[in-house]
Structures are given as structure tokens and as C-alpha cells.
C-alpha positions in Angstrom: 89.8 85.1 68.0 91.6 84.2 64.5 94.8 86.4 64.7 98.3 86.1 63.4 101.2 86.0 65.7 104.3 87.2 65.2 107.7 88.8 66.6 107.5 92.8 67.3 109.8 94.6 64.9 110.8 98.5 64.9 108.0 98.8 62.3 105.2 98.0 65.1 106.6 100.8 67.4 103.8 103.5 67.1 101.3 101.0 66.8 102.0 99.5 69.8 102.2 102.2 71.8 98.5 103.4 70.8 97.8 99.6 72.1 99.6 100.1 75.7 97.6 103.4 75.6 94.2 102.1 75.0 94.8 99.5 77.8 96.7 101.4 80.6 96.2 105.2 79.4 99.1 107.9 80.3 99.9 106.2 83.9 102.2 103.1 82.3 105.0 103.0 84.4 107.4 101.1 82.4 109.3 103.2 79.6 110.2 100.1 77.0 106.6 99.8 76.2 106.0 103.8 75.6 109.2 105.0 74.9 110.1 104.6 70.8 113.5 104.4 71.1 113.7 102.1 74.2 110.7 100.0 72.8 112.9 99.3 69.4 115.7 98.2 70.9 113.8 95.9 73.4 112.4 94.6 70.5 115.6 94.2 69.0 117.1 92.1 72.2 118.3 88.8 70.8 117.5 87.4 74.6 113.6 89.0 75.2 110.9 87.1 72.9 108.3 90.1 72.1 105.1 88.8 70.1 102.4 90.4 68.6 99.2 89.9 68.2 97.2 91.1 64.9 93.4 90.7 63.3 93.6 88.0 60.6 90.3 89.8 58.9 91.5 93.5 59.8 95.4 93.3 60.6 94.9 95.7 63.4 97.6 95.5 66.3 95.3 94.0 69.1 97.5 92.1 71.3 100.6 92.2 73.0 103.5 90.4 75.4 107.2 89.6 76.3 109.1 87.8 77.9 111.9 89.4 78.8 115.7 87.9 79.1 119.1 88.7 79.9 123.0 87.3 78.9 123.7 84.3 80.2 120.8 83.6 82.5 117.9 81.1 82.3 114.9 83.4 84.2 112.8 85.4 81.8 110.0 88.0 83.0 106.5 87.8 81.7 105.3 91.2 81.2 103.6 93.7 78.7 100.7 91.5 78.6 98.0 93.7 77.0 95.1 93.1 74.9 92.8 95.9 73.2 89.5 96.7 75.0 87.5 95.7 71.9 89.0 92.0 71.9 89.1 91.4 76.0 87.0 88.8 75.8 88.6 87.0 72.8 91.2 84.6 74.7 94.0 86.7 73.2 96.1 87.0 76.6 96.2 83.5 77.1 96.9 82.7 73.6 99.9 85.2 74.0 100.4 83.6 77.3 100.9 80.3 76.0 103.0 80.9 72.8 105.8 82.8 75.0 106.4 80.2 77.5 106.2 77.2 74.8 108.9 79.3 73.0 110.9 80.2 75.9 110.8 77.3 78.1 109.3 74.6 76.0 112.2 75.2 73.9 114.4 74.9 76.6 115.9 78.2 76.4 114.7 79.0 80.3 114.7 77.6 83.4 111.5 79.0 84.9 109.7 82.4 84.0 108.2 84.4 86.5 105.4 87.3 86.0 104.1 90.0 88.5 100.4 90.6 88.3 98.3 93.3 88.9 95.5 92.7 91.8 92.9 95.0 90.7 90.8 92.5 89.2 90.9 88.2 89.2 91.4 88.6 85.3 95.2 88.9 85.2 95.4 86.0 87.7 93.7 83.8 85.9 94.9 84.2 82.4 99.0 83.1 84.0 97.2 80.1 86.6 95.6 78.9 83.2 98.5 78.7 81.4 100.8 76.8 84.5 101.9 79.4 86.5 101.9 79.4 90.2 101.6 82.3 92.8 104.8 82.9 95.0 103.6 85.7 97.3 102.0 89.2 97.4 103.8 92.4 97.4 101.9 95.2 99.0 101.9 99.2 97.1 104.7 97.6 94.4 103.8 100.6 91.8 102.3 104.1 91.3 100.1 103.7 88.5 96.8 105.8 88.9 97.2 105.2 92.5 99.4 102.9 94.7 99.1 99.2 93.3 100.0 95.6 95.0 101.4 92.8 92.8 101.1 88.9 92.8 104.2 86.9 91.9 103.9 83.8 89.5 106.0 81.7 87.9 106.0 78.7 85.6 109.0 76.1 85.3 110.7 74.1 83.1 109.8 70.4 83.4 112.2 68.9 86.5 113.4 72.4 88.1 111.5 72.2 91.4 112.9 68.5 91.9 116.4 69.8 92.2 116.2 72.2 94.6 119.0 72.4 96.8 118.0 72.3 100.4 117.8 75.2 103.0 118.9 73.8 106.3 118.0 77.0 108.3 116.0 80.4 108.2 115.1 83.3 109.9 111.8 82.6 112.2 109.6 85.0 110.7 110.1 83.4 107.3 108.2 80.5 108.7 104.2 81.6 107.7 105.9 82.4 104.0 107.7 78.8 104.2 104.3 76.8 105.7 102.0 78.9 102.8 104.5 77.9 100.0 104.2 73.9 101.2 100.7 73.9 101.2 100.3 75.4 97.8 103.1 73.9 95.9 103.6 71.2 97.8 107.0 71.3 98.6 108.5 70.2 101.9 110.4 72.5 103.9 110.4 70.3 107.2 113.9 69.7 107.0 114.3 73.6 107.6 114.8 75.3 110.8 113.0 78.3 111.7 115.7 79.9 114.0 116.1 83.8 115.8 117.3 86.2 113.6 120.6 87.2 114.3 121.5 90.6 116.1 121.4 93.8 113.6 124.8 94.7 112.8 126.0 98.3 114.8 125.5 101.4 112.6 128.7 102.1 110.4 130.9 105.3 111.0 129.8 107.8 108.8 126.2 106.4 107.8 124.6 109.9 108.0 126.7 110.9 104.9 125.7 108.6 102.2 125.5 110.2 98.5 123.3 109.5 95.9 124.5 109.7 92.0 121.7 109.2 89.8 123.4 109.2 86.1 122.2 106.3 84.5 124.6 105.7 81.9 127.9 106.3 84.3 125.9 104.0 86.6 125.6 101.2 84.0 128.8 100.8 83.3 130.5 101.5 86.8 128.1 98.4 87.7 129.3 96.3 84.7 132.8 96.8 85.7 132.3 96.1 89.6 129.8 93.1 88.7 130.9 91.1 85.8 129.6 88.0 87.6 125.9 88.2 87.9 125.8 85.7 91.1 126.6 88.7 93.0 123.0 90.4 92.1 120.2 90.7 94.4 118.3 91.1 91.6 118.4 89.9 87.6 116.7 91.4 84.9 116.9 94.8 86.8 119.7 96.9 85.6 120.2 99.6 88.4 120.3 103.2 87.8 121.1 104.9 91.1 124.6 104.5 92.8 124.4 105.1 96.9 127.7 105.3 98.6 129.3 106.0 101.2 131.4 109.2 101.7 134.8 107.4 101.8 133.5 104.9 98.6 134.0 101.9 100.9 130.6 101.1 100.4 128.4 101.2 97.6 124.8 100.0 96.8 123.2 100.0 93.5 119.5 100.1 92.7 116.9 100.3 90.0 114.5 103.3 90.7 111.5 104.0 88.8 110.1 107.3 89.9 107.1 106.6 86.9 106.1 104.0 89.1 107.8 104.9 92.7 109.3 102.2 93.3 112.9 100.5 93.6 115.3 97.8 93.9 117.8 96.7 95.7 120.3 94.7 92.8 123.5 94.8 94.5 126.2 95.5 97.3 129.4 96.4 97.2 132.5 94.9 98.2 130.2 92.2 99.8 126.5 91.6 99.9 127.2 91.6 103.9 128.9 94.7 104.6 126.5 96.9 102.3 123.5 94.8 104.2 125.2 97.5 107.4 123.6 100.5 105.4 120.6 99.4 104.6 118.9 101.7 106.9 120.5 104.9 105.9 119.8 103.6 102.0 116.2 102.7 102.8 115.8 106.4 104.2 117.8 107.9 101.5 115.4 106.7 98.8 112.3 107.3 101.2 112.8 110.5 101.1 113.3 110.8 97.2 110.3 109.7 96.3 110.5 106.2 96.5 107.2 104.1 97.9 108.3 100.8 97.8 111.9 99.0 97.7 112.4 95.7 97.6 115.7 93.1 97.0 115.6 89.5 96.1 118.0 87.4 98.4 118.6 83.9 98.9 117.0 82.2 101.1 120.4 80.2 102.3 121.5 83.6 103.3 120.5 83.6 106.9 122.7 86.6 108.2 121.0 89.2 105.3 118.1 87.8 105.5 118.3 89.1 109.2 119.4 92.5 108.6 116.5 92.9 106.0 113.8 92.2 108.9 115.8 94.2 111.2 115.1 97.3 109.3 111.6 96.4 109.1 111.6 94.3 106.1 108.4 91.7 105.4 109.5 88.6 103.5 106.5 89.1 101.0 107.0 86.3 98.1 109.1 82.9 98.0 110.6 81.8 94.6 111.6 78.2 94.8 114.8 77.1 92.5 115.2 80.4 91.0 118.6 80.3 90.6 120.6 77.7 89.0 123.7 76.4 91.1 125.7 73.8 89.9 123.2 70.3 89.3 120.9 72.4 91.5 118.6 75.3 92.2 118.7 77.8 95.1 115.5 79.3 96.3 115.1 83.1 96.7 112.9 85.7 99.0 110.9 88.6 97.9 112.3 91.0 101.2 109.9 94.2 100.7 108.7 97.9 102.4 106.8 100.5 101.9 106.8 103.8 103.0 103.1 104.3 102.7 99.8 103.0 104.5 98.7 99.6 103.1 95.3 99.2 102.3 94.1 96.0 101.5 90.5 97.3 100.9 90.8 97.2 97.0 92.7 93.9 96.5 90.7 91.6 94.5 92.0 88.0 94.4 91.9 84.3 93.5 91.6 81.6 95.9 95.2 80.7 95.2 96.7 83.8 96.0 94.5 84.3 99.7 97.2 82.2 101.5 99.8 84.6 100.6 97.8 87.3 101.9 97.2 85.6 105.0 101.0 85.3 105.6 102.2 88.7 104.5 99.8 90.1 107.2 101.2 87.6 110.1 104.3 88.5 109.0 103.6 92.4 108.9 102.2 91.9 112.3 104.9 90.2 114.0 107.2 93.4 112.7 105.4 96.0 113.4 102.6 95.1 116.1 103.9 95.4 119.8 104.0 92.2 121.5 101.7 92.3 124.9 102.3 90.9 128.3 99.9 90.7 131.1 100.8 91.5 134.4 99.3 90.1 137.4 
């Protein structure tokens, strides 16, 4: 399709939201690309590329994606990718597709840019492995939208980020089917790594019954920008967090991004250490259970041997790998996808790519090996 692509402005507000309409109806989960105001100032940010695509003949809005940024870092999110039902077939997503990263990280503005896809149907794979991205994992019931959803990670790097990865000289032994998946499809060589016990789940903290919740987004914001100038202390980038949990005594405190549109959360950051909020993570992972919340995740490094082990204590599946994420000095660190659901997974619906079956495959070892009992014969 001949169409004209350009930056999204405040002036293609409404008619972008009569686009994200068309495509998703009322179930969109995700309030910058419905919300006027919020979708204005998105489209405002000086560090998220937003295009637009329009008709050449007609000028009608028919297409749209971002990629999404934030201060001082060099991951960007694919996301928003939608394309009018009249013009599916038209090549428009990966002509979107393409322009953003070329832009982004052919520019050299990012490091890597990573997408999550929708699993309901091949087409969304295919449009991000045509255009050089690469699946990471699987996360099982990620989002409320019309009914419980799974999403595929992808990414796409910047020439020479995957070569200077720093190495990872131990891990957790259920990481291991995750670790073996991600060296067969990306080729990269984790045989230096050893696959070791997890370590012993720390003892309940005092007090872990009385945990409060404070969900005021704005006082949240800015309590979290004063406590976290340094964003090598997040879990989890691009997610600004919007629910404060902490303990009664305010030794503790844990801060998450909830979407209760789409049920789901995550995990972005601990206070005063990573290790001692990784204590609570039971009474948290309860806690927003039992508000509403289907799915929480957290993004940890995968150097970090003693969270990753409190994670899979509490029943945590490592569900997605995302080599040289993070920049780190001349290197990159490699992150983990650590995820649970609160609800029955069925995999009955999933439709996916060759690719993306591997992953599969290892979330449900992994799954198994948490949640299966192990059996011994007797003789």
C-alpha cells in the first residue's frame, strides 16, 4: 500500500483512537492509546517514536505504532502496532515495523528493542520475525483482554550487542530448559554456566501478615522518583509503578505497575535492597492476588542467583530470557522474565510459529518441575 508516514501529533488524537477501536474494540487494555490526554502527551515524549500511517489517495488514518522510550536508557518497547481491517493485507504493519526500528536503532539511538506479541493468531509473529526480531520466551495469561491472553517476547538488537554479553557463571537449576532453548534458537553458548540448587527460601519476615497497599498514582510516582533516582535498581524499565506495598513499620517497600484494564502487574522495584523486599514476596504476591491481579511478573538479572531463588520458591516459572538487555559498563547483562498466574492455564488456544514452540516446550518443563509432585517407587 502507497501511504505517507509520519510522526503522531495531538491533532491525530481522535482519529487514532477510532483506529485502536476498529482493531481491538472496547477491551484495549492499555490507556495511552485510548485515553486523549494520556495519548497526546505520549505522543509528545521526546524519547517514544509514535508514527502514523495515512492513505496517499484518501488520507485516511490506517496505520499505527510506537516505540516507546524512557530517560537515559537504550531499550525501547515495540507496541501499538495496529493496522485498519480494511488494509490488513496491505503490508502496512511491517512497513511500520521497519521504519521504527531503522529510526530507533538504525540510528543508533537504542541498544535493542523488544516487543510482546499477542498469540492468538501466527500474524503478529510473523510481521516482528520478518523484520529481525527474535522470540525470547512465552508468558502464559499476561493480559485480560476479551478473555485471558498469553504473550511472546521478541526483540531486535543493534548490530554487535549480543557479542558483548557479559558472562553468567552460575544459575538456578530450573533455569536450565529456558537456558538450553535460548542456545538452540539464538545460538548463544551458555556452557560455561552452571545450573546449580536454588538456594533455601529466606524465613518469613516478622510482621508479613500486615502489609499495606497505597494505590495513589501520582504520590506513588514521585515517592518512587525520590527513592530510585538510579534506574539500575529497577526490576523493570519502561514500567512506571503505581501501587506502593509496604510493610507496617515502612522498613520494606515494593513498588509495582498494576493494570486492572488488563489484570495484570509488575514487579519494578524493592526497597532498601532488591534482597530484603525479595523476603515479602509471598505476602506481596497474595496481596495483589487477591485484588484482582491475574498475572505478576518481574524482570531480574540473570547474575542474580539468590532472587532468582526466592522467585521460584514462591512458585515463580522463569518464562522468557532476554540476552544483553542491559547495558553494563563495555558489556551487557542478560535478564529473566520470572512470572505467575493466579488462574488455570490453557494452552488450548495458543496458536504459534515454529520459532516460538521451543519456548513453549520449556515453560511447561519448567511449570512441571514447580508444581508436579515428584514420584518415588517403593519396592
Amino acid at each position: 500500500m502507497n501511504a505517507v508516514i509520519e510522526r503522531a501529533t495531538a491533532a491525530d488524537v481522535a482519529e487514532l483512537r477510532q483506529l485502536y477501536y476498529a482493531v481491538y474494540g472496547p477491551h484495549y487494555p492499555v490507556a495511552r492509546y485510548t485515553d486523549p490526554a494520556q495519548m497526546a502527551a505520549f505522543a509528545a515524549n521526546p524519547d517514544t517514536l509514535w508514527l502514523t500511517a495515512r492513505c496517499r489517495r484518501t488520507g485516511a488514518l490506517v496505520g499505527s505504532a510506537a516505540i516507546q522510550g524512557e530517560p537515559g536508557s537504550r531499550l525501547g518497547r515495540l507496541e501499538g502496532l495496529a493496522v485498519h481491517p480494511e488494509h490488513r493485507a496491505s503490508g502496512m504493519a511491517g512497513t511500520l515495523t521497519e521504519e521504527l526500528c531503522e529510526r530507533m536503532l538504525g540510528e543508533g539511538r537504542l541498544d535493542s528493542v523488544y516487543a510482546t506479541v499477542r498469540t492468538v493468531s501466527t500474524g503478529p509473529q510473523r510481521v516482528v520475525s520478518r523484520h529481525g526480531f527474535r522470540p525470547m520466551g512465552i508468558m502464559p495469561n499476561t493480559v485480560e483482554c476479551g478473555g485471558r491472553e498469553s504473550l511472546a517476547l521478541y526483540a531486535r538488537y543493534s548490530a554487535g550487542v549480543l557479542e558483548r554479553r557479559i558472562p553468567v557463571p552460575e544459575v538456578p537449576a530450573p533455569l536450565e530448559p529456558l537456558l538450553r532453548t535460548v542456545e538452540r534458537t539464538l545460538g548463544i553458548d551458555y556452557s560455561a554456566t552452571r545450573c546449580t540448587a536454588p538456594a533455601p527460601a529466606p524465613a518469613p519476615p516478622v510482621g508479613a501478615e500486615r502489609l499495606e497497599v497505597v494505590e495513589a498514582p501520582g504520590f506513588v510516582r514521585r515517592r518512587f522518583a525520590a527513592g530510585f533516582p538510579d534506574r539500575a535498581r529497577w526490576f523493570y524499565p519502561l514500567h512506571t509503578p503505581n501501587t506502593l506495598l509496604l510493610s507496617e513499620d515502612g522498613r520494606i517497600e515494593v513498588y509495582a505497575c498494576v493494570s486492572r484494564a488488563g489484570g495484570y502487574g509488575a514487579l519494578v522495584a524493592g526497597h532498601p535492597e532488591p534482597a530484603e523486599a525479595a523476603g515479602w514476596l509471598e505476602p506481596v504476591t497474595r496481596t495483589l492476588f487477591r485484588s484482582g491481579v491475574g498475572y505478576l511478573e518481574a524482570l531480574l538479572p540473570l547474575r542474580r542467583h539468590d532472587l532468582l531463588s526466592a522467585f521460584l520458591t514462591q512458585g515463580y516459572i522463569p518464562s522468557a530470557l532476554y540476552p544483553a538487555m542491559r547495558p553494563d559498563g563495555e558489556g551487557f547483562q542478560d535478564y529473566v522474565v520470572m512470572s505467575r498466574t493466579a488462574e488455570q492455564i490453557d494452552f488450548r488456544s495458543l496458536v504459534v510459529e515454529e520459532p516460538l514452540r521451543p519456548y513453549l516446550d520449556s515453560y511447561a518443563s519448567a511449570w512441571a518441575s514447580t508444581y508436579l509432585p515428584t514420584l518415588e517407587v517403593v519396592s
